[in-house]
C-alpha distance (Angstrom), angle and dihedral (degrees) to the residues before:
residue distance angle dihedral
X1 . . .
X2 3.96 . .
X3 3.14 89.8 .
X4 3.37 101.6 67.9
X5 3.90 90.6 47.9
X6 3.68 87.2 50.4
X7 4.01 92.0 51.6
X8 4.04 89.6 34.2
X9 4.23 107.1 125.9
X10 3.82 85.2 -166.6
X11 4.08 116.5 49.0
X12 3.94 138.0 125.6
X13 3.59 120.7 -145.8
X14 3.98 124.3 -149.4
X15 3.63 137.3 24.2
X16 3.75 105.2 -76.4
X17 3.72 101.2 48.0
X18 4.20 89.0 39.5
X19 3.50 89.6 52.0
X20 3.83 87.6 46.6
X21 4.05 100.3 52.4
X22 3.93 84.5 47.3
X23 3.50 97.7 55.2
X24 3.99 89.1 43.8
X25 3.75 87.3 54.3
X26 4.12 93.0 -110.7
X27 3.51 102.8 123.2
X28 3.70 133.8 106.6
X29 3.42 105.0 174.7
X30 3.56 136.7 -12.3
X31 4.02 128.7 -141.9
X32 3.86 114.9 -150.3
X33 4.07 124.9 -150.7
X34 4.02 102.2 -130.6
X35 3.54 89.5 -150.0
X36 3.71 100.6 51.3
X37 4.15 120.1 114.0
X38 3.51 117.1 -76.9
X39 3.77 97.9 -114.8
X40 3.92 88.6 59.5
X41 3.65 95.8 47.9
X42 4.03 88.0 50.6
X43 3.53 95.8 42.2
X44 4.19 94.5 45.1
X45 4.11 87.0 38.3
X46 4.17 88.3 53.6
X47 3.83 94.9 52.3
X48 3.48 93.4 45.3
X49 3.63 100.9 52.8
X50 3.83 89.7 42.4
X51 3.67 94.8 59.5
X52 3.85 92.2 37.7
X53 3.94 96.8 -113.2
X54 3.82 123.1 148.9
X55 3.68 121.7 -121.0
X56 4.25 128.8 -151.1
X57 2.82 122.6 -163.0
X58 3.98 128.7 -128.0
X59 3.95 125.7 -160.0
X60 3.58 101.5 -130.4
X61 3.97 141.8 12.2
X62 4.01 88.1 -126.5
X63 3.81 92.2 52.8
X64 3.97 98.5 48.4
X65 3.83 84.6 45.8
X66 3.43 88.4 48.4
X67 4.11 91.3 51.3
X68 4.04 80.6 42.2
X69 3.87 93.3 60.9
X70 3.61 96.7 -118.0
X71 4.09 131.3 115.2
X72 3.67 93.7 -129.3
X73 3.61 135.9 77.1
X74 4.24 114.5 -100.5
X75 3.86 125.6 -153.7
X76 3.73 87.7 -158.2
X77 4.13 146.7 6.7
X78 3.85 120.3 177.2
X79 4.12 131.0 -163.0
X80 3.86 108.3 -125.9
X81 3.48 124.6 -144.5
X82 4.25 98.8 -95.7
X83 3.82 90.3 -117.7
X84 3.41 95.2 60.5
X85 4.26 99.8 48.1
X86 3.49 96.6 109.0
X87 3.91 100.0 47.1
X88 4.19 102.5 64.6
């Protein structure tokens, strides 16, 4: 499954802009930090099941930033639907 966010030509990475492409109706699926703050995990969790979108979960913040590309830890990263790549 990281894979496929690794390889993924359309993603966000972070909360905000997640949080953003889900409420816009982007999102395909949505990969969750398990050791990100409690109000984040909610908050993401909420949206998600709200607009029907499957979450996996990833160990740590510093490996799903790792998968992400970047040298910092990430609470969240989400595969967007391809039409949409250029719009987040």
């Amino acid at each position: 499954m990281l894979e496929e966010l690794r390889n993924a030509s359309a993603k966000t990475v972070g909360t905000k802009q997640t949080l953003k492409a889900i409420n816009a109706g982007k999102v395909v699926r949505v990969y969750l930090a398990k050791d990100v703050d409690e109000y984040i995990s909610e908050r993401v969790k909420r949206e998600c099941e709200k607009n029907s979108i499957p979450i996996f979960y990833v160990d740590s913040m510093k490996e799903l930033g790792r998968v992400c590309g970047i040298d910092v830890g990430a609470a969240t990263a989400a595969i967007l639907r391809e039409a949409d790549r250029k719009e987040v």
